[in-house]
N, C-alpha and C positions, 0 to 999 in steps of 0.2 A: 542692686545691679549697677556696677558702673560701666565705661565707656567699650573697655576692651570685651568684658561680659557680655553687655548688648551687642557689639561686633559679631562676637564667634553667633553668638543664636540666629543674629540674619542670615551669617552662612549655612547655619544647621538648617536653618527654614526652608531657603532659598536653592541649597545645593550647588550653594557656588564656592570658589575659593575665599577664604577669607581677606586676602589682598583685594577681589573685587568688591566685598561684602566693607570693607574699607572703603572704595571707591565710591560706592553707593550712599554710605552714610554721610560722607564728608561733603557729595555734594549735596544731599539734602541739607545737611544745616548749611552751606553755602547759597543754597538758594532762599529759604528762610530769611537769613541774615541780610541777603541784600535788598529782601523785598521787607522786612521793620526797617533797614535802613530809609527805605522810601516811604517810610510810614504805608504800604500794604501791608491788608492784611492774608495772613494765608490760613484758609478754611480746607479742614477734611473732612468730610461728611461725614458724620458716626467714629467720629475720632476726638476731634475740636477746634481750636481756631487761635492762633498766632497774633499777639496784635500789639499796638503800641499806645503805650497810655501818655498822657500828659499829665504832669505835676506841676500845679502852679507854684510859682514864687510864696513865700511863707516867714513865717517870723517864730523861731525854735527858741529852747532856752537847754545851754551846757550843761547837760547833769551834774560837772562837775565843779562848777566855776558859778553856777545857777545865771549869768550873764546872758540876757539875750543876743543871740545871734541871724540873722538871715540868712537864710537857706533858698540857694538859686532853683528857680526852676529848672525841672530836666525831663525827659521820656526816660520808660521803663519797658520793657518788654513784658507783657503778660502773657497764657496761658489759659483757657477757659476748655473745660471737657464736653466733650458733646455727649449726648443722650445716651449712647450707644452704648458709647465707653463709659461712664456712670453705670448704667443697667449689666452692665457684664462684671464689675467689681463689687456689687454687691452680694 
């Protein structure tokens, strides 16, 4: 399912227009996104939990050149499922 797919099903669910079924989505991940940006995290009960990981600094080597390189520390955004949502996909 991609983004416009997931779009039209909120409005089917919801029985709303699909311009507000837009509305709705965009500010969910707008809300998301500025709360990893603050490093919160955002928890849905029986759904899962939004969060922001830390990677430390490290020492890689080029697959292609086999030269070791350093590789900066960054944050990642992760994703963890909650119980609910596991037990309903199975």
């Amino acid at each position: 399912m991609n983004k416009t797919e997931l779009i039209q099903r909120i409005a089917d669910e919801t029985g709303e227009s699909r311009n507000d079924a837009q509305k709705f989505f965009d500010a969910f991940t707008d809300v998301v996104t500025d709360a990893l940006k603050r490093e919160d995290a955002v928890q849905i009960t029986g759904f899962g939990k939004f969060y922001v990981q830390k990677r430390e600094a490290r020492e890689g080597i080029n697959p292609q050149t086999k030269q070791k390189i350093n590789i900066a520390a960054s944050k990642v955004p992760k994703f963890t499922a909650g119980n609910a949502l596991k037990d309903d996909i199975k």
